[in-house]
VOGU-3710 file (C-alpha; in Angstrom, 3 decimals, decimal comma):
1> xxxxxxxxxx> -17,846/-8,974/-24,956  -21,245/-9,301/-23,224  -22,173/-10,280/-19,749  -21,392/-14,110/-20,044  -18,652/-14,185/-21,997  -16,675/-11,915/-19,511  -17,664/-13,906/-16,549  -16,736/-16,947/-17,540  -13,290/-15,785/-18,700  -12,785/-14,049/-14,727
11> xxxxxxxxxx> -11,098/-17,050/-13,370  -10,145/-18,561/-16,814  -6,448/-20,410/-16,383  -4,338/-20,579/-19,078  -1,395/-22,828/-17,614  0,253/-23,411/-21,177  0,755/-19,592/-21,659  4,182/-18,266/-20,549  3,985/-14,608/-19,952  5,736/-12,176/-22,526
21> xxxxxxxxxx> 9,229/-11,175/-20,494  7,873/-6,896/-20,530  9,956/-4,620/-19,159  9,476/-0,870/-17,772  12,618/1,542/-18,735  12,854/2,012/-15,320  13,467/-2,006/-14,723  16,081/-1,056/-17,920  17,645/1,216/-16,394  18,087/-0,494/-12,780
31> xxxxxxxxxx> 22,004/-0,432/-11,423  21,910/-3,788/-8,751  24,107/-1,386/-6,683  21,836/1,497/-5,717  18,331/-0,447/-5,472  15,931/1,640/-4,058  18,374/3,522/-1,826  15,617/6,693/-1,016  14,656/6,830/2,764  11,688/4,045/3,060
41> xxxxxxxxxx> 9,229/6,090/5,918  9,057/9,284/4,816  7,175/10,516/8,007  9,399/9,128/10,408  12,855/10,051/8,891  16,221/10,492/10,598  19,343/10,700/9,685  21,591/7,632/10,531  20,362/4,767/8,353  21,454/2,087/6,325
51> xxxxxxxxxx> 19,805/0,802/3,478  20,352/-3,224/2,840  18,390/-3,397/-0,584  20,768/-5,229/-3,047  22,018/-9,086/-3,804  21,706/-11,631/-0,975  22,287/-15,337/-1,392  19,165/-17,033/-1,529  17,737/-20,978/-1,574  14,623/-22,587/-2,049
61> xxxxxxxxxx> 14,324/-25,770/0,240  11,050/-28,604/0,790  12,343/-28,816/4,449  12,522/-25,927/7,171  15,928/-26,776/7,969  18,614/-24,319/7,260  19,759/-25,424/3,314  23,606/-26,675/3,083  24,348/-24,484/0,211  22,369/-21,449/-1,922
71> xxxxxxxxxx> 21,188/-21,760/-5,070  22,642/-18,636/-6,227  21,660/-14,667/-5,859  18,501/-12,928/-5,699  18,528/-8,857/-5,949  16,421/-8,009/-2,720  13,489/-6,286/-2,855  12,130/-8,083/-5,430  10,591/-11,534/-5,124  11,901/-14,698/-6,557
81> xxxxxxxxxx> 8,723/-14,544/-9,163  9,984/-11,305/-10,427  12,368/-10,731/-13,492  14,409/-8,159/-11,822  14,909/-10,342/-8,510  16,887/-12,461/-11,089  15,319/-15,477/-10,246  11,977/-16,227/-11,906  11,247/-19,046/-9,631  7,308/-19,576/-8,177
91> xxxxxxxxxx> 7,647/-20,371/-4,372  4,948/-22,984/-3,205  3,590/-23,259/-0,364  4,952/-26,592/0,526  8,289/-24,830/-0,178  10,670/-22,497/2,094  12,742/-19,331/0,792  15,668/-18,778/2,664  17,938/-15,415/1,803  21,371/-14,818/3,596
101> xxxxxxxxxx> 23,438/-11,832/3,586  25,929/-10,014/5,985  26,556/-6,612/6,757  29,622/-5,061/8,841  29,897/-3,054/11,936  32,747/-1,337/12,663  34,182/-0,823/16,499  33,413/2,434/16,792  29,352/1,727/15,653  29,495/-1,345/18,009
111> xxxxxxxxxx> 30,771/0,580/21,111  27,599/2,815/20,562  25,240/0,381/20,646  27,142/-1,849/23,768  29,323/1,353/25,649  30,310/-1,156/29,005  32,114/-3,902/26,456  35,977/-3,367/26,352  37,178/-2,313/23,019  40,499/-0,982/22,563
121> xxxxxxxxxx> 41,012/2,228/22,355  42,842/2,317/19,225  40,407/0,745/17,346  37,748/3,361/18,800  37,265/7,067/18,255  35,272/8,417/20,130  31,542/8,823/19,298  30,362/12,017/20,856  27,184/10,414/21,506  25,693/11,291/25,243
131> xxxxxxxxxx> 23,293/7,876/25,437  23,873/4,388/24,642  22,126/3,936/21,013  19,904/1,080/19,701  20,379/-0,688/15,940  16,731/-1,270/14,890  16,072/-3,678/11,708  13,502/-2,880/9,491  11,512/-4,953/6,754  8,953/-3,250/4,590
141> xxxxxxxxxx> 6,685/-6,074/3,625  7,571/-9,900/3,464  5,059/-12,043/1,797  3,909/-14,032/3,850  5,386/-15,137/6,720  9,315/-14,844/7,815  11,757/-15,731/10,547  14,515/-13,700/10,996  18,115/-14,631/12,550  20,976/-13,166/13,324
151> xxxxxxxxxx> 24,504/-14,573/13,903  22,712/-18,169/14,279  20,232/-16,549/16,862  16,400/-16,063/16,468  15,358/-12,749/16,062  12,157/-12,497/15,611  9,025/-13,914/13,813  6,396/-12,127/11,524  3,044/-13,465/9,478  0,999/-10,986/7,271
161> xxxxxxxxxx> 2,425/-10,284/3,994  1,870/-6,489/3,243  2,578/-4,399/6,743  6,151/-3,423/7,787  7,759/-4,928/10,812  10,845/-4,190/12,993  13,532/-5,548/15,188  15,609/-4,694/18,269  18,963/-6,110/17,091  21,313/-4,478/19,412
171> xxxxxxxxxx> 21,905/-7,627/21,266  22,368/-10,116/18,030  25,037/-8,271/16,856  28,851/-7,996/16,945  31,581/-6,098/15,877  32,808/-6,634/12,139  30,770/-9,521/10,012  27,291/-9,761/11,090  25,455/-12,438/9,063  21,446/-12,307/8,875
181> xxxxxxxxxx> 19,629/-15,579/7,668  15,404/-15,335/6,301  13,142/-17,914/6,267  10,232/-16,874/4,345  6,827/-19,077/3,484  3,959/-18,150/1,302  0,595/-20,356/1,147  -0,960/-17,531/-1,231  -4,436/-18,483/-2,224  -4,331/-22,251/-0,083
191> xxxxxxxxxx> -4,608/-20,657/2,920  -7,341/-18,069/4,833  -3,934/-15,110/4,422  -4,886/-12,061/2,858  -3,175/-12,185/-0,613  -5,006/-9,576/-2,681  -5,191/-10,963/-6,277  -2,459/-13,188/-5,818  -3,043/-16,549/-7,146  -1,070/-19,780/-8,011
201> xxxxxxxxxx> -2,794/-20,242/-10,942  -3,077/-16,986/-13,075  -5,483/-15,784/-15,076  -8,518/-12,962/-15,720  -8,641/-10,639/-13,133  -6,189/-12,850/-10,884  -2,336/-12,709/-11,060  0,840/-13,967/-10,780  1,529/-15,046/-6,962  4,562/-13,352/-5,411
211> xxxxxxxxxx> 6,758/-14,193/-2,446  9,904/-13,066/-0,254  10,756/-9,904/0,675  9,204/-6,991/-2,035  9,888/-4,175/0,301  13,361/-2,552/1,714  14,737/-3,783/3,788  16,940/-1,305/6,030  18,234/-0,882/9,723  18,389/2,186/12,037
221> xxxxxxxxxx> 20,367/3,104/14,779  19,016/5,277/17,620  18,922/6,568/20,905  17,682/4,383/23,139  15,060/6,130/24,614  13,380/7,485/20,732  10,329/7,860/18,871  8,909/4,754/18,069  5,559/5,812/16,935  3,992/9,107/15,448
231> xxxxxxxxxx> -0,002/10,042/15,271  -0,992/13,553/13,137  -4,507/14,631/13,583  -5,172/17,890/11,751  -8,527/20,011/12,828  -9,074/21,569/9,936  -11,759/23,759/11,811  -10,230/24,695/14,338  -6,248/25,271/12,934  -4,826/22,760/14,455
241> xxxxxxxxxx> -2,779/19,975/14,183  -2,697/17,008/17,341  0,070/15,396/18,148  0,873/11,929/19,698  3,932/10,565/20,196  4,948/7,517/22,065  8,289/6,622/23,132  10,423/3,330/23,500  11,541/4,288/27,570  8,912/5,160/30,255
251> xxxxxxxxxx> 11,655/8,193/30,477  11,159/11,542/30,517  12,847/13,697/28,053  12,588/17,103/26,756  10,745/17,887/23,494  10,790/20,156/21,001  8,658/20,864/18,083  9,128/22,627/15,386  6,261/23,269/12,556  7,773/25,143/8,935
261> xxxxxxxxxx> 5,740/26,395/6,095  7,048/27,380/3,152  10,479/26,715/4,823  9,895/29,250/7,354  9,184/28,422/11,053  6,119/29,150/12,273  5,293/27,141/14,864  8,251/26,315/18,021  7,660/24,898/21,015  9,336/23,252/24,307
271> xxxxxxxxxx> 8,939/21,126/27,007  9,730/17,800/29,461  7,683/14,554/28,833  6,604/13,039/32,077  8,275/10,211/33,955  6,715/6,743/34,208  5,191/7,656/30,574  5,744/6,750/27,126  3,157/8,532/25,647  2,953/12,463/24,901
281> xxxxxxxxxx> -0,186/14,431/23,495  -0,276/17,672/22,153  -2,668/20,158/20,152  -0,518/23,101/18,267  -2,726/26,158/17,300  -1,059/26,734/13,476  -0,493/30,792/12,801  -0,643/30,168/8,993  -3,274/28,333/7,523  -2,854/26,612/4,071
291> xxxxxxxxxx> -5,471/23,874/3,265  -4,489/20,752/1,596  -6,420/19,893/-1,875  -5,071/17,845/-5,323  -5,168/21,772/-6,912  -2,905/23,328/-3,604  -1,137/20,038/-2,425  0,380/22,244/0,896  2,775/20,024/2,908  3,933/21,484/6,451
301> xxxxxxxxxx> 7,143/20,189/8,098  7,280/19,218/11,553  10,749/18,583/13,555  11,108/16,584/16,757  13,780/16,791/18,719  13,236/14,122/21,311  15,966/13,942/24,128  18,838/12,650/21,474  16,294/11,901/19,277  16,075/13,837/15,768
311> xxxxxxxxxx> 13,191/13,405/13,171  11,403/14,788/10,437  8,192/14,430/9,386  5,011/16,007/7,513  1,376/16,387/7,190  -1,438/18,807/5,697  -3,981/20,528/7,025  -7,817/19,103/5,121  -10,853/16,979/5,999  -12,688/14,502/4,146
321> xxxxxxxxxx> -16,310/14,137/5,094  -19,865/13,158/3,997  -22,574/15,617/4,543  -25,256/17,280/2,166  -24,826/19,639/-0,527  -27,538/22,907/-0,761  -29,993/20,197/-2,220  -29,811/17,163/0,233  -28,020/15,095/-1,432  -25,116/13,350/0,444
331> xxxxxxxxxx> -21,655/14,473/-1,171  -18,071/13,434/-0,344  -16,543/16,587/1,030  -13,106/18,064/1,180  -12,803/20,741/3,662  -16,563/20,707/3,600  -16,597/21,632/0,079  -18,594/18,793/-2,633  -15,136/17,415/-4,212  -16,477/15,071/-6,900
341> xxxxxxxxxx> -13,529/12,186/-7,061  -12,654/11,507/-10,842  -10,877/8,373/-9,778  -8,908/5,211/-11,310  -8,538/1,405/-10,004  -4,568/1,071/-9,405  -3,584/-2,732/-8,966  0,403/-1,635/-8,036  1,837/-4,182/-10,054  4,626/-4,174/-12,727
351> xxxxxxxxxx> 5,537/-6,951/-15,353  9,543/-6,785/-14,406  8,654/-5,675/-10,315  5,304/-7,531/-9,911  4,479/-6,063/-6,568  7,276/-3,820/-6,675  8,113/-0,633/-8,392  11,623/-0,572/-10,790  12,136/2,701/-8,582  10,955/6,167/-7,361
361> xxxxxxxxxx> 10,480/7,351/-10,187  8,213/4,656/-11,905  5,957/5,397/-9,137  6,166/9,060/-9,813  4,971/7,974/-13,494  2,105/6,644/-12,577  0,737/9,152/-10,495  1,894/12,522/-12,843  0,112/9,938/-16,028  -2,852/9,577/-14,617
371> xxxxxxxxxx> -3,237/13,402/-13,303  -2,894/14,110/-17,018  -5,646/11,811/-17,855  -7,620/13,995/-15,242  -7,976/11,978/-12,550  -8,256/13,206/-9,201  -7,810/10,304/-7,179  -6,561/6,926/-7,157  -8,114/3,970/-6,123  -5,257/0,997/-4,205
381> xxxxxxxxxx> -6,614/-1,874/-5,020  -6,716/-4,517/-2,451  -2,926/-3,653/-1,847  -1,310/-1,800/0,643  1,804/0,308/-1,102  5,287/0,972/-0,068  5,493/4,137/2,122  7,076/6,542/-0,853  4,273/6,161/-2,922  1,865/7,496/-0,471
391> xxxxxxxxxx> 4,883/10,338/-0,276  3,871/11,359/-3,664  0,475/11,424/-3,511  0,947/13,391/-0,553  3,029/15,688/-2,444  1,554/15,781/-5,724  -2,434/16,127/-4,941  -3,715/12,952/-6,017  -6,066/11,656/-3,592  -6,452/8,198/-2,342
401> xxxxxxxxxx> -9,317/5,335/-1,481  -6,956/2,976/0,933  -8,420/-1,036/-0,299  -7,753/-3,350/2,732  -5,894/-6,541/1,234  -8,321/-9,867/0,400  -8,346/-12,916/1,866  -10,564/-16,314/3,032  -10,702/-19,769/2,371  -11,808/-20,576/-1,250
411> xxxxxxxxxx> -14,960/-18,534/-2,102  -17,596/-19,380/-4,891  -16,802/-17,504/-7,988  -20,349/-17,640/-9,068  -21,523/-16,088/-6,100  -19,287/-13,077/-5,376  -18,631/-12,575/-9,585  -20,879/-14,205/-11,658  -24,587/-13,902/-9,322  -23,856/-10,095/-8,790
421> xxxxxxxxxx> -22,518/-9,058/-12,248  -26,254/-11,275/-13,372  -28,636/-9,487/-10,913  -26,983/-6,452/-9,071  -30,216/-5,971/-6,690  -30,482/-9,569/-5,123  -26,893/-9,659/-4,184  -27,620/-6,852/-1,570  -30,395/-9,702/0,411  -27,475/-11,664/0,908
431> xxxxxxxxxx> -25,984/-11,274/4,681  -22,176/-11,343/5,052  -22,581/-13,506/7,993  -23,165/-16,686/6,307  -19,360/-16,887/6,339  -19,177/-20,258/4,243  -20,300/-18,222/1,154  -17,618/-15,633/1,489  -14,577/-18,266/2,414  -14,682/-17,154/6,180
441> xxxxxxxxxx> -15,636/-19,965/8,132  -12,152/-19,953/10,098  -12,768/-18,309/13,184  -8,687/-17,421/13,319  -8,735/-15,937/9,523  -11,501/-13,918/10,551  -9,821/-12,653/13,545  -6,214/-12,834/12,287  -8,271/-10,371/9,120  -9,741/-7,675/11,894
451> xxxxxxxxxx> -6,083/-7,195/13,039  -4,414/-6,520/10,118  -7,609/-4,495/9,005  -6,750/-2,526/11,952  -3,195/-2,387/11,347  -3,487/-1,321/7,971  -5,482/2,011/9,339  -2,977/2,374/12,132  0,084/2,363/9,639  -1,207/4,455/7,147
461> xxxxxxxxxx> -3,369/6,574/9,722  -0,726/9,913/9,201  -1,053/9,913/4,968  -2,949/13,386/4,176  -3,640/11,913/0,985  -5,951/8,962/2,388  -9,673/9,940/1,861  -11,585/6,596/2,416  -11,289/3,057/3,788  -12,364/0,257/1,615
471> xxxxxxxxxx> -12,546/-3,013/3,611  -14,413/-5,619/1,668  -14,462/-5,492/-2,097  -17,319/-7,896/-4,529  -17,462/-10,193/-1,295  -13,961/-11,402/-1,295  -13,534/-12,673/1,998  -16,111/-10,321/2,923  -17,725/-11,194/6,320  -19,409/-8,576/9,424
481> xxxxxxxxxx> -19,044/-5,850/6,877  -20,875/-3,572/9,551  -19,492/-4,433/12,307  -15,901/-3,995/10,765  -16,702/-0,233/9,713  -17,360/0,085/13,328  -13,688/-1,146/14,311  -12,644/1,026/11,413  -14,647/4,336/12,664  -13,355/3,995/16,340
491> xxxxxxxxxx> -9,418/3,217/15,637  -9,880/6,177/12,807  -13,388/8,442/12,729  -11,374/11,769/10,414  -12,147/9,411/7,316  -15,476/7,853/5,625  -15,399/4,115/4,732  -16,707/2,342/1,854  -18,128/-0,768/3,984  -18,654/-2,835/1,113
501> xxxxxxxxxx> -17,362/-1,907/-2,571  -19,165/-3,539/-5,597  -22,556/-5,423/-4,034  -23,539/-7,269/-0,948  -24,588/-4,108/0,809  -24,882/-4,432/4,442  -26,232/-0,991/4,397  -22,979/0,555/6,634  -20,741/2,455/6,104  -20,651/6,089/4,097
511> xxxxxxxxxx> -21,535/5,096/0,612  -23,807/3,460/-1,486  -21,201/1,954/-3,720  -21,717/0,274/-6,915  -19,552/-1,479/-9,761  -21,099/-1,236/-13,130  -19,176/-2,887/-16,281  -21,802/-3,833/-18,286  -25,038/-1,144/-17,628  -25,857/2,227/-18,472
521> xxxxxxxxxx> -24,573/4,473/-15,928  -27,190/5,285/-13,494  -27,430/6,486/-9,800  -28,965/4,624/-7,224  -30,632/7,314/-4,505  -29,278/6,392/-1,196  -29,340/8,226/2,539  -25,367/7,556/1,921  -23,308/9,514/-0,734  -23,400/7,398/-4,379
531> xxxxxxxxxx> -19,902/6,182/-5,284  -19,850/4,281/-8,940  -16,483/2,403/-7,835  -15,428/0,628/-10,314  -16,552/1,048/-14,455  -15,256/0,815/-17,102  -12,552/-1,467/-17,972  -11,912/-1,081/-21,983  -9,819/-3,184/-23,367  -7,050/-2,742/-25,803
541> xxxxxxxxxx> -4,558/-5,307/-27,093  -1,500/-3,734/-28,150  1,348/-6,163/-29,493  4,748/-6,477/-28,204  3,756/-4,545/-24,954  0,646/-7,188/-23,715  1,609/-10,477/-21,647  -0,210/-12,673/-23,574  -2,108/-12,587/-26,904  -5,430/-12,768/-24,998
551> xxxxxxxxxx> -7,636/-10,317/-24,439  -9,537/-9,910/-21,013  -11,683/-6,630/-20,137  -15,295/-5,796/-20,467  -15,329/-3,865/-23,886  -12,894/-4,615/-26,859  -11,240/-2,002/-29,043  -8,375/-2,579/-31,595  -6,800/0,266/-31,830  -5,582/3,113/-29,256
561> xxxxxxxxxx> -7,672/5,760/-30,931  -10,659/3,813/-30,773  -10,373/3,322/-27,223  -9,626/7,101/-26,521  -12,878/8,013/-28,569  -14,832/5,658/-25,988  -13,068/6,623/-22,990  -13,527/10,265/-23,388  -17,221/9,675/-24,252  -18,186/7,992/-21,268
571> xxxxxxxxxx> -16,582/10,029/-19,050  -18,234/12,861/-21,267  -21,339/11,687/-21,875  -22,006/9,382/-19,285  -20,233/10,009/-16,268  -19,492/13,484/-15,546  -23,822/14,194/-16,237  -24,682/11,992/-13,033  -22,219/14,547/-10,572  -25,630/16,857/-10,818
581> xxxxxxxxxx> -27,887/13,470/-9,948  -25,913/13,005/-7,173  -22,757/10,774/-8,022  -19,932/11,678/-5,238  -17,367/9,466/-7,073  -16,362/7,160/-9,875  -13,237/4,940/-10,005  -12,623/3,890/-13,790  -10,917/0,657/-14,644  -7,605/0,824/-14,684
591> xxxxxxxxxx> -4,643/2,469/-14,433  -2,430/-0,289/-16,294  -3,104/-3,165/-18,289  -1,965/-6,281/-15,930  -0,470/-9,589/-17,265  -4,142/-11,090/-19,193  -6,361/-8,427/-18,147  -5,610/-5,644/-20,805  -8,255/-2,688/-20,139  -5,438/-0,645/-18,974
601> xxxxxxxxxx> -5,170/3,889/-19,700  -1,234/2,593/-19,857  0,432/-0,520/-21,333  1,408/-2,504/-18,460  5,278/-2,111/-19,559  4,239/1,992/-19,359  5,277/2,620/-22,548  2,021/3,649/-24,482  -0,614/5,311/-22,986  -3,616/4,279/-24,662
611> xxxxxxxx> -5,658/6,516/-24,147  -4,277/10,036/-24,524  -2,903/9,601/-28,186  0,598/10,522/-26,427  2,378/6,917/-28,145  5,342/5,646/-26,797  7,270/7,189/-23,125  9,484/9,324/-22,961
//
């Protein structure tokens, strides 16, 4: 497939296909009554929660009002668009998704959340508890924007389809039946939202548009006067590890901290938090020092007891810079150390999940395949993944470039595909403030954008495995490239960011960052480090485990042997030669084949990987 043939396949439609129904053994394997039931926030984690994954009644209406009846069940969290949400219905954007479920409280939860209301005695033991207690609702990610009631009352409201949210509920709710209504629209690609590479009409590199809730859902209860929000800084120079807490009462309260390696305390400390403040800093020298890296993955523990407040948590002691190797030449760094990133483009989606995994251990798959392959890090592509998964990575050593999600109005194929795939060098003239040519002319998408930009880095700012910010990728929605890497730096300055990945340099940012498909490898001398971020993307058709009979990719190979041959020779040949001409990192296309686009390592179902001559999972 040459240069113009691929292009004009990239946003190719192909409304007459139906997509092959592929499932992953994990999908197989699903039981509708323990969905997802491991504890969603992995760095925040107590003890008393309730997970409300499972079937809720759900309805798809034209009008906002509440529907008379539902249309049946959906198995929450996966969207209606999904085959495991057992609904397989696309949600427009003219439409409106409504789910419904209830959930019980019993007396004696109810009289620790509401202590002054008579209840009698009989029907409540007592709790032991020495403070009144707070029921907190939590939704992982609902595409795109949702209104939330409870017991007929409004809750709260939410827009931005891939960051968790949270409610206060201990004033909706009542003792025995609680019932909890959704209202949920999704304007995907009509609207300036980011979306990623969801689209409503599939095709190429673009996919099936999801809706609804994809994430748990789950609800906490708590003291009220608790954690609400947790910062880890590590100095690895110094030993250290800051920490920031801030609290949900102005209160004070006494701390303590505890910090374990290898199960054994090494680090405990106590003290009051000061009245009139909700916020408490710390530095903690750490006695035993045991650096983070994908080879030595070391996790420590850290306990917080917080007045009645009990959590767990984690983080690792490593830096990632960009500084100059013994010749001059600008490296990525870990711990100061040239860490060349053997990377891999990872979309997150799954033909029977879409944009959410079957189950823990599907995500464990993908990260334990592709360490196997030996890949070093993994590249999120323009989607921001369920807390767990950034667990693993944590755990396991793979290393990750965080992709802020896409968005804009419409955008000109030609000019952020076509143009730069043509003539690499003249798409770097063109200034990402001529926001009509990147689909940002919306002064509220561009703004509404920076927040959730910000956001994203403020969520995710604790994950040791997090290397590198990537806000703007091939000019989607691309716009103040520079200026954004500044907001990015100051909310965040322990990581580098790639300002712009693919083309339309705005010369920011830590990297000279380049996607090549079609070229021999090269690098391009830069004052930044050299990152070839994407490359790649071989293609491999395998029946009865491909969505469709087409092929998309940038290189075609029948067979799974003859795509090994060629992957191992360009990374061989091609790619791991250029480390000593200065490339700092290379992120090959892709982990999985996704519905059309079939230049995945891994079937999309996961049960071949292409290209290690391993055949079928097991």
């Amino acid at each position: 497939m040459d240069i113009i043939d691929a292009a004009r396949n990239i946003n190719k439609t192909h409304e007459e296909d139906v997509l092959a129904r592929l499932t992953t053994v994990w999908g197989e394997q699903l039981d509708p009554e323990h969905v997802l039931e491991e504890y969603p926030r992995p760095q925040l984690k107590r003890g008393n929660y309730t997970i409300l994954n499972g079937y809720w009644n759900y309805a798809i209406t034209a009008s906002p009002a509440a529907p008379s009846a539902y249309d049946g069940q959906i198995l929450v969290p996966f969207s209606p668009e999904s085959i495991l949400s057992g609904v397989e219905r696309q949600l427009k954007p003219d439409e409106y998704l409504w789910y419904e479920r209830t959930f019980s409280l019993s007396s004696d939860e109810y009289r620790l959340l509401h202590p002054e209301d008579s209840v009698p005695a009989a029907s409540c033991a007592s709790s032991g508890s020495g403070s009144p207690q707070k029921l907190i609702l939590h939704f992982g990610a609902v595409d795109q924007t949702a209104d939330v009631w409870l017991n007929g009352r409004k809750v709260c409201s939410h827009t931005g389809g891939y960051l968790p949210f949270e409610a206060d509920i201990t004033t909706f709710v009542k003792a025995g039946e609680n019932r909890m209504t959704l209202r949920v629209q999704d304007f995907s690609d009509t609207s300036f939202h980011s979306r990623g590479k969801q689209t409503l009409k599939r095709g190429g590199m673009f996919y099936t548009a999801q809706s609804g809730i994809w994430q748990t859902v789950w609800m906490e209860m708590v003291p009220k006067n608790h954690i609400r929000k947790l910062y880890l800084t590590p100095d690895y120079d110094k030993g250290e590890i800051g920490l920031c807490l801030t609290a949900s009462e102005e209160t004070a309260a006494p701390l303590t901290i505890r910090i374990y390696a290898k199960e054994k305390c090494i680090y405990q400390g106590s003290c009051r938090t000061p009245d009139g403040c909700s916020r408490f800093e710390a530095v903690l020298k750490l006695s035993e020092l045991h650096p983070w890296t994908p080879e030595t993955p070391f996790l420590y523990g850290l306990s917080l007891q917080y007045g009645d407040d009990r959590i767990e948590s984690y983080f690792a002691l490593r830096c990632f810079t960009v500084e100059p190797d013994e010749k001059g030449t600008m490296r990525f760094c870990l711990n100061h150390k040239p860490c060349f990133l053997h990377g891999v483009l990872d979309q997150g989606y799954w033909p029977d999940g879409l944009y959410t995994a079957p189950s823990d251990e599907a995500l464990i798959y993908d990260i334990t395949a592709m360490q196997k392959l030996g890949f070093n890090m993994m590249r999120k592509h323009i989607k921001i993944e369920s807390a767990r998964w950034y667990y693993h990575c944590d755990r396991m050593g793979m290393i990750v470039w965080q992709d802020m999600v896409s968005g804009g109005d419409h955008y000109s194929l030609p000019l952020v595909c076509y143009f730069p795939t043509l003539f690499p060098s003249l798409s770097n003239w063109i200034r990402d403030s001529r926001y009509k040519l990147f689909g940002r002319t919306s002064k509220a998408g561009r703004r509404e954008w920076t927040k959730e930009c910000l956001d994203t880095v403020d969520h995710l700012f604790n994950v040791p495995s997090i290397a590198v910010w990537v806000p703007f990728n091939e000019g989607w929605g691309q716009f103040d490239a520079k200026k954004i890497t500044e907001k990015i730096k100051e909310k965040d300055p322990t990581r580098p960011v790639d300002h712009a990945s693919g083309w339309f340099d705005q010369k920011g940012g830590d990297f000279k960052s380049v996607h090549n498909y079609f070229r021999k490898l090269s690098v391009l001398h830069d004052a930044r480090a050299f990152a070839l971020s994407e490359y790649g993307g071989y293609a491999c058709h395998i029946a009865g485990h491909s969505s469709v009979e087409r092929i998309f990719g940038y290189r075609k190979y029948n067979t799974c042997e003859e795509l090994t041959s060629a992957f191992r020779r360009l990374i061989d040949r091609e790619v791991f030669p250029l480390i000593k001409k200065g490339l700092s990192a290379a992120v090959y296309t892709q982990v999985s084949d996704v519905e059309e686009e079939v230049n995945g390592l891994l079937t999309y179902d996961r049960k071949i990987c292409k290209a290690d001559g391993t055949g079928p999972f097991l």
